[in-house]
PAZAPA-4460 file (N, C-alpha, C; in steps of 0.05 Angstrom, whole numbers, plus 32768, in hexadecimal, padded with zeros to 4 digits):
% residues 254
    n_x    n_y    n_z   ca_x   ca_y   ca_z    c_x    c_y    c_z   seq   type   mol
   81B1   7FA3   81B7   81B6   7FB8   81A3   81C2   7FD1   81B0     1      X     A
   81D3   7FD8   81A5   81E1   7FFA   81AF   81C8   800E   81AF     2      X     A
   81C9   8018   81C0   81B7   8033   81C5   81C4   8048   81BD     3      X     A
   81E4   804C   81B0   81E7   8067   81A5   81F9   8057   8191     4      X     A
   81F2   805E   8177   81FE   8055   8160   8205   8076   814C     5      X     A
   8214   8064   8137   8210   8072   811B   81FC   806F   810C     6      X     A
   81F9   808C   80FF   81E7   8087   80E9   81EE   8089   80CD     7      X     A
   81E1   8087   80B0   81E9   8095   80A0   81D2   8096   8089     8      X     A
   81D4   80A0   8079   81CA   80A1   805B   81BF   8083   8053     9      X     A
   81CB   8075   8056   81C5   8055   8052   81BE   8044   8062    10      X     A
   81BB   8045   807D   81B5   803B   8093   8198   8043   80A5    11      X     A
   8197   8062   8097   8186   806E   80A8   8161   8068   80AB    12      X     A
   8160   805B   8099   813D   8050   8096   8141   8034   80AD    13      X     A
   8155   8023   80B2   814D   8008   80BF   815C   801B   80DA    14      X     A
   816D   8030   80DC   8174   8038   80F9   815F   8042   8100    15      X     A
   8154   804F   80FC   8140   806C   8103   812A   8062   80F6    16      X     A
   812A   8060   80E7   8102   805B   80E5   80FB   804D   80E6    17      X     A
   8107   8031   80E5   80FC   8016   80E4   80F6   8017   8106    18      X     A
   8119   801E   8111   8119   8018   812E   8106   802C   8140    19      X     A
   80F3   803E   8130   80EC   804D   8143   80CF   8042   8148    20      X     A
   80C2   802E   813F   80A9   8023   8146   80B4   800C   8167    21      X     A
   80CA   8009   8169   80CF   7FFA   817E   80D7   800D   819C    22      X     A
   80E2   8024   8192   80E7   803A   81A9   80ED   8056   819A    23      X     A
   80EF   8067   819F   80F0   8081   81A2   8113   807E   8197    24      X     A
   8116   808C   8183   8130   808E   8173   8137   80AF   8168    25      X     A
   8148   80B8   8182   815B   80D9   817D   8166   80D5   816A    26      X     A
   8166   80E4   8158   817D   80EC   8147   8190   80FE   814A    27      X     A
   81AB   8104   814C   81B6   8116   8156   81C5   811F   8139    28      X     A
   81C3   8131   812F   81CA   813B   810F   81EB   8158   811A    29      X     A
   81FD   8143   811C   8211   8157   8127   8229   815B   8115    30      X     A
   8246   8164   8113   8259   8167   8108   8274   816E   811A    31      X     A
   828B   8161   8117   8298   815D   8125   82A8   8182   8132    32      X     A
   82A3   818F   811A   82AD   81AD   8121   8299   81BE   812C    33      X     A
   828D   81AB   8138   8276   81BF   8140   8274   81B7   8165    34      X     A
   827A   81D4   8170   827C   81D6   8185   8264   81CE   819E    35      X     A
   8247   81D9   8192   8235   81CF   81A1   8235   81B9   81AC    36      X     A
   823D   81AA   818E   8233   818E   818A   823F   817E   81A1    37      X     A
   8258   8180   81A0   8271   8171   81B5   825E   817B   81D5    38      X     A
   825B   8192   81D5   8246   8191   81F3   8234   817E   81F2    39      X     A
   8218   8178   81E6   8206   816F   81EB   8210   8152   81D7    40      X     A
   8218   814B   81C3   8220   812B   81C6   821F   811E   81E4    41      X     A
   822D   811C   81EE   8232   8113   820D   8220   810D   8215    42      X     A
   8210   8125   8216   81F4   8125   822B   81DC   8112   821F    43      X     A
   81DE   8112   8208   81CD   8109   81FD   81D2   80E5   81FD    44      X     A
   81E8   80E0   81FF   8200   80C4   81F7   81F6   80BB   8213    45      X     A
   81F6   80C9   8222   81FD   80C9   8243   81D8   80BB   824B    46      X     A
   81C6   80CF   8242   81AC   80C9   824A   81A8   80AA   8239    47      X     A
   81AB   80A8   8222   819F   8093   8218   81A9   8079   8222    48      X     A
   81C5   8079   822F   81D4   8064   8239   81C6   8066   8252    49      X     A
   81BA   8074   8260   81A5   806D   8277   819B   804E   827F    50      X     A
   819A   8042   828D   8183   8026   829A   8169   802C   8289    51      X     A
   8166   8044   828D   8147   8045   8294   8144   804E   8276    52      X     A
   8158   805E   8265   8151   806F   8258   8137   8065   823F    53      X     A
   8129   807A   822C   8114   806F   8222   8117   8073   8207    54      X     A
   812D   8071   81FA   8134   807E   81E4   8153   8071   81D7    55      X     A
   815B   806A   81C4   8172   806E   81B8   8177   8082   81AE    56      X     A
   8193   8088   81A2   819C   809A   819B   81AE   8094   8181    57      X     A
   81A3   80A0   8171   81B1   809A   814F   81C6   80B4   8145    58      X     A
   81E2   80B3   8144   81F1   80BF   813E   81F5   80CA   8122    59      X     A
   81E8   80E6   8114   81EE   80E8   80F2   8202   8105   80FA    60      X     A
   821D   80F9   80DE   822A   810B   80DC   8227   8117   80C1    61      X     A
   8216   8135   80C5   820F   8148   80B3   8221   8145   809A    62      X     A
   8238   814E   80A7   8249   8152   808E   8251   8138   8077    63      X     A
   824E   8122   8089   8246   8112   8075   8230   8104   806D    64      X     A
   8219   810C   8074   8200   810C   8068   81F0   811C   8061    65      X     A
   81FD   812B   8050   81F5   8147   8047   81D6   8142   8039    66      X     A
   81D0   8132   8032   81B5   8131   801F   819D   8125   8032    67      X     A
   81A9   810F   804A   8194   810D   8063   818E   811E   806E    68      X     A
   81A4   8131   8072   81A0   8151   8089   8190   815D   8079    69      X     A
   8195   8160   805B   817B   8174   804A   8164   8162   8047    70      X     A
   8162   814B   8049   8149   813D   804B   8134   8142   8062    71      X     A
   8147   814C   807C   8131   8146   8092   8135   8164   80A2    72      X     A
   813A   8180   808C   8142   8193   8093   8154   81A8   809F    73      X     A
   8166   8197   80AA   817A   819B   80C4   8184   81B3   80B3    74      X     A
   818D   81CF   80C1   8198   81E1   80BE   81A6   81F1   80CF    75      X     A
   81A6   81EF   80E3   81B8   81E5   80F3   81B8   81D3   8103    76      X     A
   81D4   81D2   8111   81E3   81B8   8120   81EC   81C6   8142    77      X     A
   81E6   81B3   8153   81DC   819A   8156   81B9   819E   8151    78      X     A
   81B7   8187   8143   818B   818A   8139   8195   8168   8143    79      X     A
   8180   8164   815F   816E   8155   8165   8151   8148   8157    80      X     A
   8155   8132   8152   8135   8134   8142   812B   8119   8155    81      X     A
   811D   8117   815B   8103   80FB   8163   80F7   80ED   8154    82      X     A
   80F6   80D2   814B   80E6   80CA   813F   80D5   80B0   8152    83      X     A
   80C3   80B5   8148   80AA   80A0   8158   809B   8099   8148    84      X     A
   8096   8072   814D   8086   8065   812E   8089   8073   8114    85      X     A
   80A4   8077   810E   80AF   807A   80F2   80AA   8099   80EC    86      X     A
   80A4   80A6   80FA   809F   80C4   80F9   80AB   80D8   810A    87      X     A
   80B9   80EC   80F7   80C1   8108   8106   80B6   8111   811D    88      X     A
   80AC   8115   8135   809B   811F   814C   80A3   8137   8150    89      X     A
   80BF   8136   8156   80C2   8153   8168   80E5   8157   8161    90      X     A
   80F1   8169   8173   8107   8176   8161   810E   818F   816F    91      X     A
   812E   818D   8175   8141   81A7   8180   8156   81B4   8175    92      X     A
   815C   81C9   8172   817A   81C9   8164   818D   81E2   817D    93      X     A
   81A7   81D8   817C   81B7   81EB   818D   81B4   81D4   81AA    94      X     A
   81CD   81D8   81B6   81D4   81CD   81D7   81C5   81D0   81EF    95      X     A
   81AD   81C0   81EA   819C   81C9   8202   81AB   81C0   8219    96      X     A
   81A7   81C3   822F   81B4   81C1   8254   8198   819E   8259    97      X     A
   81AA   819A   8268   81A0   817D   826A   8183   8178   8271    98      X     A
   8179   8188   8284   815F   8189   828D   8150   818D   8276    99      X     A
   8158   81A3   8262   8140   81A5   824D   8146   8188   823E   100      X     A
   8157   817E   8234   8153   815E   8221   814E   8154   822D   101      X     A
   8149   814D   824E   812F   8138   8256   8119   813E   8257   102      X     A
   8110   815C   8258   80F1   815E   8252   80F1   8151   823C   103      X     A
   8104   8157   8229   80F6   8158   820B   80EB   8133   8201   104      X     A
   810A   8126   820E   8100   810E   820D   80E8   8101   8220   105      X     A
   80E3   810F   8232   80C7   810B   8247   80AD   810E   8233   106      X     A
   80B2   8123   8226   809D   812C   8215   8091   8112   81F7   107      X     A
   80A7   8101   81F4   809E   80F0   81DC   808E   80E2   81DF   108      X     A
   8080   80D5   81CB   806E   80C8   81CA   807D   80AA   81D0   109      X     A
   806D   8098   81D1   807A   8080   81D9   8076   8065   81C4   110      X     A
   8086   805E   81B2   8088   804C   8198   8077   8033   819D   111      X     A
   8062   802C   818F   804D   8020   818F   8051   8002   8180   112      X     A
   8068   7FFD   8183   8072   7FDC   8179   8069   7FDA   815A   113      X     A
   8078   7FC6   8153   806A   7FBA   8133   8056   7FC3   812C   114      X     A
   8057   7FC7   810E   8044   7FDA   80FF   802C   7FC3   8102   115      X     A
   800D   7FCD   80FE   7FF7   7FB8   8107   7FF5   7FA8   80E1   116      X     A
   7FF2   7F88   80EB   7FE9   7F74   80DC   7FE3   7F84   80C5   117      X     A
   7FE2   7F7E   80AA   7FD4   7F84   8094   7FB1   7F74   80A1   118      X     A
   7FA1   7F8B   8092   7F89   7F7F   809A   7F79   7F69   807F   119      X     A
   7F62   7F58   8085   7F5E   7F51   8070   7F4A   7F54   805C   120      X     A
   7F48   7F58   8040   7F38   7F5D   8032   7F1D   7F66   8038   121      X     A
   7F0D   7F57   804D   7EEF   7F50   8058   7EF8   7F75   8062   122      X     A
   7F10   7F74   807B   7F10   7F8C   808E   7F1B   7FA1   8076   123      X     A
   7F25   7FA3   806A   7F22   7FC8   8059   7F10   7FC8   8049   124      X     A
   7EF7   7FC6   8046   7EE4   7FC5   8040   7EDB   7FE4   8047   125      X     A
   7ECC   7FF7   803C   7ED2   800F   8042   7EB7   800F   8064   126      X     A
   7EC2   8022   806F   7EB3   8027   8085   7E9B   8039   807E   127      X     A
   7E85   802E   8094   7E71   8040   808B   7E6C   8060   8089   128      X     A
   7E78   8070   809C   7E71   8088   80A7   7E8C   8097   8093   129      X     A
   7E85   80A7   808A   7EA2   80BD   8078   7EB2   80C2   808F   130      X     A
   7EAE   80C4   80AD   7ECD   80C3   80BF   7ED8   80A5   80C2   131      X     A
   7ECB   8092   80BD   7ECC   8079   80C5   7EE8   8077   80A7   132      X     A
   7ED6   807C   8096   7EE6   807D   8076   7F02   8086   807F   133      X     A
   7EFF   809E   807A   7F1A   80AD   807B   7F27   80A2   8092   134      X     A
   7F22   80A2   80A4   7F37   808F   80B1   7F45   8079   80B0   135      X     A
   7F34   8064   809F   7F36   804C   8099   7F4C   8053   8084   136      X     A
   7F4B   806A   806C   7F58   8074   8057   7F73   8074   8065   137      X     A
   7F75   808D   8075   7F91   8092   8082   7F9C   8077   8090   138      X     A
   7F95   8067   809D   7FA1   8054   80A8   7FAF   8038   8090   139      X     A
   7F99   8035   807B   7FA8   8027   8067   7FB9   8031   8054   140      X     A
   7FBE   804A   8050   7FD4   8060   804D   7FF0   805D   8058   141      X     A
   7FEE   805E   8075   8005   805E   8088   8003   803F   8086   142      X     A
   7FFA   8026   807E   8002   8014   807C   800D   8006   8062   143      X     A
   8004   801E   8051   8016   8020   803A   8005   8013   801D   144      X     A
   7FEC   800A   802D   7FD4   8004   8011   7FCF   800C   8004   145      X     A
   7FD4   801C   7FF1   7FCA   8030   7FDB   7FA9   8027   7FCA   146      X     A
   7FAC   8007   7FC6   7F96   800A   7FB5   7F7D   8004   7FC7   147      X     A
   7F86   7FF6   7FDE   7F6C   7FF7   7FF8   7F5B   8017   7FFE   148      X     A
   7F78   8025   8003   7F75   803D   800D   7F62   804D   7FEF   149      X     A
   7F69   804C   7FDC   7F56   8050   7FC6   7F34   804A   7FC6   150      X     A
   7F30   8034   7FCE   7F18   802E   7FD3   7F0F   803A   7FE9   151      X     A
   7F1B   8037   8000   7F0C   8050   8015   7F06   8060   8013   152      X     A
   7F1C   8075   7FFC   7F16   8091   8001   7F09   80A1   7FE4   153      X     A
   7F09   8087   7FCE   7EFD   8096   7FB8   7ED8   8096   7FBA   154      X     A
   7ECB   80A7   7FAE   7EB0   80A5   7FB0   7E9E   80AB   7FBF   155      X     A
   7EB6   80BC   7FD5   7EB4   80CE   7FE4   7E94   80D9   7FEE   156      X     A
   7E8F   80D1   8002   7E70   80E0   800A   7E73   8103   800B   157      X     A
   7E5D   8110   8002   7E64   812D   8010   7E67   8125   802E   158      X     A
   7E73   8139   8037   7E75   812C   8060   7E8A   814A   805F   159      X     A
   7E88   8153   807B   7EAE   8163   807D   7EC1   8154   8080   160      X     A
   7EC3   813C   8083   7ED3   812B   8076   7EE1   812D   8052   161      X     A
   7EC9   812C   8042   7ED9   8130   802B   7EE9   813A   801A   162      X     A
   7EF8   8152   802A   7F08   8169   801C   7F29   8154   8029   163      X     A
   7F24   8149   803D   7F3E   813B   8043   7F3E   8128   8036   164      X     A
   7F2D   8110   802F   7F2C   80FA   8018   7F36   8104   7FFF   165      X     A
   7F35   8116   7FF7   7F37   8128   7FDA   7F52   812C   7FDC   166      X     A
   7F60   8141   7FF3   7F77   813C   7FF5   7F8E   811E   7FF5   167      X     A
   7F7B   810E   8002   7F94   80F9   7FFF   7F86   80E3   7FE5   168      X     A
   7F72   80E3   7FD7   7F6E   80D1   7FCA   7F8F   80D2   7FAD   169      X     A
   7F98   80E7   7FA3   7FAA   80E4   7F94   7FC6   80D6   7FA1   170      X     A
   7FD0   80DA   7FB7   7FDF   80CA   7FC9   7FD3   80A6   7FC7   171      X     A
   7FBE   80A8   7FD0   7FB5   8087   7FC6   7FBD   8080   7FAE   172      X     A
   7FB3   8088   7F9F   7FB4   8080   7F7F   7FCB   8081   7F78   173      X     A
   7FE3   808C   7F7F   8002   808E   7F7F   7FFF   8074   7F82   174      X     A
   8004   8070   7FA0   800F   8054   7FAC   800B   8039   7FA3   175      X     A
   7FE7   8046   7F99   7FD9   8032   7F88   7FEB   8020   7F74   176      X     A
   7FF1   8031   7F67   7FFE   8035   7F4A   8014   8027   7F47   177      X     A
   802B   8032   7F63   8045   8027   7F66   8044   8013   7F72   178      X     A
   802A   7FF8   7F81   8029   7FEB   7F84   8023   7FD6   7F6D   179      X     A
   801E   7FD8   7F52   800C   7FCE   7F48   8021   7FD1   7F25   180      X     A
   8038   7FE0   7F2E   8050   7FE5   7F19   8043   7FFE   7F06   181      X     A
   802C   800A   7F0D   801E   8022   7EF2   8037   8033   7EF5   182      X     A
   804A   8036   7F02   8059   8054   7EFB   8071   8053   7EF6   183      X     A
   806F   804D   7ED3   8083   804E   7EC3   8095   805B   7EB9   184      X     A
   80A1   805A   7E9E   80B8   8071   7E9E   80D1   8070   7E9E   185      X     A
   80E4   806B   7E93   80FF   8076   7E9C   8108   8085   7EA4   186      X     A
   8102   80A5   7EA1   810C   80B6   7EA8   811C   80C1   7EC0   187      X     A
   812E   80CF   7EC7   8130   80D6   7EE3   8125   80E0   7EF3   188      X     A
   810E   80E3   7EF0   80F1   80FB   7EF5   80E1   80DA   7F02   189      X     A
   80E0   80C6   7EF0   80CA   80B3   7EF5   80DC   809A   7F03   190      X     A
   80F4   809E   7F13   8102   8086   7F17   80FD   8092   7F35   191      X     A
   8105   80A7   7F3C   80FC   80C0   7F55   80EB   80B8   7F5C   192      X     A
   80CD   80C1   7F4E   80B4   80BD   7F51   80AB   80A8   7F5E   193      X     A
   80B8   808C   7F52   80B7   8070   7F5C   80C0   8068   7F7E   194      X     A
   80D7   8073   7F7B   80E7   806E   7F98   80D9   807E   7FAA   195      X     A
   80D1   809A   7FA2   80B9   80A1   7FB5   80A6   8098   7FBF   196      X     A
   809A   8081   7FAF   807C   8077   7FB2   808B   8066   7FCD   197      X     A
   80A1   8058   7FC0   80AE   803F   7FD5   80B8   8048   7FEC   198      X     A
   80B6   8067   7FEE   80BE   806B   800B   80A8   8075   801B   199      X     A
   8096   807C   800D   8080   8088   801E   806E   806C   8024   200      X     A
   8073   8058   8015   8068   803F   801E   8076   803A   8038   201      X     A
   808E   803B   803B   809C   802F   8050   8094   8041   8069   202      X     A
   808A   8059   8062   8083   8067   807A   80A1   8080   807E   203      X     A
   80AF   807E   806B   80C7   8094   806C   80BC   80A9   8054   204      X     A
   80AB   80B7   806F   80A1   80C9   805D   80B4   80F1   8054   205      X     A
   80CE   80E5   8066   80D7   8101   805B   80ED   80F2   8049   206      X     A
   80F5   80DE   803A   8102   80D5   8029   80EE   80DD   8011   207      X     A
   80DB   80CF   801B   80C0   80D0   8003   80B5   80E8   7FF5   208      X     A
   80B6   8102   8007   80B7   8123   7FFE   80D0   812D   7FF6   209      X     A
   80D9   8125   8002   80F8   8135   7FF6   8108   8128   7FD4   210      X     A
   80FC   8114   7FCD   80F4   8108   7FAE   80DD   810C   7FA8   211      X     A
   80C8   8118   7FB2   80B3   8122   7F99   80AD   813E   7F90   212      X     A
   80BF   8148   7FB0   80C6   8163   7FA4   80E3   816A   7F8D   213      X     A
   80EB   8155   7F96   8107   8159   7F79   80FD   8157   7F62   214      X     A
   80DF   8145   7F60   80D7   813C   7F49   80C9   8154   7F3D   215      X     A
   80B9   8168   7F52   80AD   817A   7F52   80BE   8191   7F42   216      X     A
   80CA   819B   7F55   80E8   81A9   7F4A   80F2   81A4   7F2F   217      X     A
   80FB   8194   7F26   80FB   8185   7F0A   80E6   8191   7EF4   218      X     A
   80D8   8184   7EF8   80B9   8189   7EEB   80A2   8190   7EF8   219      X     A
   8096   819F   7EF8   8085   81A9   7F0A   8070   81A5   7F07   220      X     A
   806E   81A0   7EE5   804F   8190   7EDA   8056   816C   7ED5   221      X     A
   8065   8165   7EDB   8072   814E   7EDA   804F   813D   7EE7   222      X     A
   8048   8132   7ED6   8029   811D   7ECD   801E   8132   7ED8   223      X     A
   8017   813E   7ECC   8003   8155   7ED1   7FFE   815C   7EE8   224      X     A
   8013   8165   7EFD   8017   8173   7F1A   800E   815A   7F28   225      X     A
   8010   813A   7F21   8008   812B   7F39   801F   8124   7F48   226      X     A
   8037   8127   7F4D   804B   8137   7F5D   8046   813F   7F74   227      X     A
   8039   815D   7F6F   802E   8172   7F7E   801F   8163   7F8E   228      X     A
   800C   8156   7F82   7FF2   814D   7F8B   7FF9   8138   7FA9   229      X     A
   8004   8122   7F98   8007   810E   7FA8   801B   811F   7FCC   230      X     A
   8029   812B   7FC4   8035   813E   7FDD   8024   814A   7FF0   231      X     A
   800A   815A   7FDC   7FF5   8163   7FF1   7FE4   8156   7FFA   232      X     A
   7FEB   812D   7FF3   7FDF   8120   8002   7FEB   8111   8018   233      X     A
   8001   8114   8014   8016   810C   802A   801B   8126   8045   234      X     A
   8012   813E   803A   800F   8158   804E   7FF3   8149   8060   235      X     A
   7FE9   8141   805C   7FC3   8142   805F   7FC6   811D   8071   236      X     A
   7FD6   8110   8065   7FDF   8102   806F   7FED   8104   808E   237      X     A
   7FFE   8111   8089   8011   8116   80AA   8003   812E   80B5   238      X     A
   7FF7   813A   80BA   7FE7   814A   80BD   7FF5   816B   80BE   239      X     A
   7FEB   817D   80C2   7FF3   81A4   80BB   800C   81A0   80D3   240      X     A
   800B   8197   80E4   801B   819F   80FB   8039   8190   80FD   241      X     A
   8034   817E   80E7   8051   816A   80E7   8062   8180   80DE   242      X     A
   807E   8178   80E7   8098   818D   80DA   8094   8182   80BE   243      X     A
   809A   8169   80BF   8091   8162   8097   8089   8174   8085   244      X     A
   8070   8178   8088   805E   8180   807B   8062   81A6   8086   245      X     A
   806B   81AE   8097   806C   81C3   8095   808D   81D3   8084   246      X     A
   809E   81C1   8086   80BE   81C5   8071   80B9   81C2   805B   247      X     A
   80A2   81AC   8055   80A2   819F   8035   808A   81BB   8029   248      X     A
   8079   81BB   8034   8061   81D1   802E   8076   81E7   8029   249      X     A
   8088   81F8   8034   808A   8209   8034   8095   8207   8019   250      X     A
   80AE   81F1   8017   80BF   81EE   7FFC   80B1   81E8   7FE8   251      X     A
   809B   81DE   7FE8   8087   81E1   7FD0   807C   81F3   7FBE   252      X     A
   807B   820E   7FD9   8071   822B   7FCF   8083   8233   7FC3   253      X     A
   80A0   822C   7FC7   80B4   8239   7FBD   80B2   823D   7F9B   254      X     A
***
């Protein structure tokens, strides 16, 4: 496989997120009139074609992926992004000098192969301890269970655990839902809604915010703020410190 490709709008879930559970996948979000960019392309083209190197490199041209660049924030160019096991990590923008983009790639985490086995019925069985729970919750979440993950996390023990179950139990019940066909509708509001559920299943979770905040935007009470909801379980999900959740939070307040 090429270690420095194209990307695009239509390609970019099996380039970049699929491929990033197998290695470490740069994004380089550049435009051809853009002077930085022509610096650090190279370097970046240069490292990933390395023997050794630990990373591909996925080529998106901004200007024509104007709605991926507003999907995953980019505001300016060149914006480096990282993804590791299907997730945003880390992230540069402007021509860094070569020494700083090998810390940065020094610094990644290291892609943890194929997503793990579906487990079986006997094993999501809820765990005993409310951390045992909620963990068990979040992990069949990111494996995209909605109605497993429902049983973990509804019924909730008091524990300090249960203010985060609370948070993500409406995210369950989403997935639940869109596993099971409950989230009906024609509308353009509820066709959104749907493709959301299907991308946050897939684990493309800024495809998955950037349509439930449109949906949000739209209607704001749209099924009585569970929109809202399901988002502040997908924040609670990736946790306070992800860029995700700190772009999407903010545009929420908006």
């Amino acid at each position: 496989m090429n270690k420095v490709f194209d990307s695009n709008q239509a390609t970019f879930q099996k380039d970049v997120i699929q491929r990033s559970y197998e290695t470490p996948v740069l994004v380089d979000f550049w435009a051809p009139w853009c002077g930085p960019c022509r610096m650090l392309g190279p370097v970046l083209e240069r490292m990933a074609n390395e023997p050794n190197s630990s990373f591909v490199l996925a080529k998106v041209n901004s200007d024509h992926n104007q709605q991926l660049s507003m999907q995953y924030g980019v505001r300016g160019i060149p914006n480096v992004k990282a993804f590791v096991n299907g997730r945003l990590v880390d992230e540069f923008v402007g021509a860094q000098p070569e020494s700083m983009v090998r810390q940065f790639v020094q610094r990644l985490p290291q892609a943890k192969g194929a997503a793990a086995p579906a487990k079986s019925s006997a094993q999501t069985a809820p765990a005993a301890s409310p951390a045992a729970r909620l963990e068990q919750g979040r992990a069949l979440l990111k494996q995209g269970k909605g109605c497993e993950a429902v049983t973990a996390l509804n019924n909730f023990p008091a524990s300090p655990e249960a203010q985060s179950a609370k948070k993500l139990q409406p995210l369950a019940h989403y997935l639940c839902n869109a596993s099971l066909g409950k989230l009906d509708g024609t509308s353009d509001n509820d066709n959104t809604y749907r493709q959301a559920a299907d991308a946050i299943r897939r684990r493309d979770y800024a495809t998955g915010l950037y349509q439930l905040l449109t949906v949000v935007n739209q209607d704001k009470s749209y099924r009585h703020g569970e929109a809202q909801n399901v988002m502040l379980g997908v924040f609670e999900l990736l946790g306070e410190s992800d860029s995700l959740t700190q772009a999407y939070r903010q545009s929420l307040a908006l």
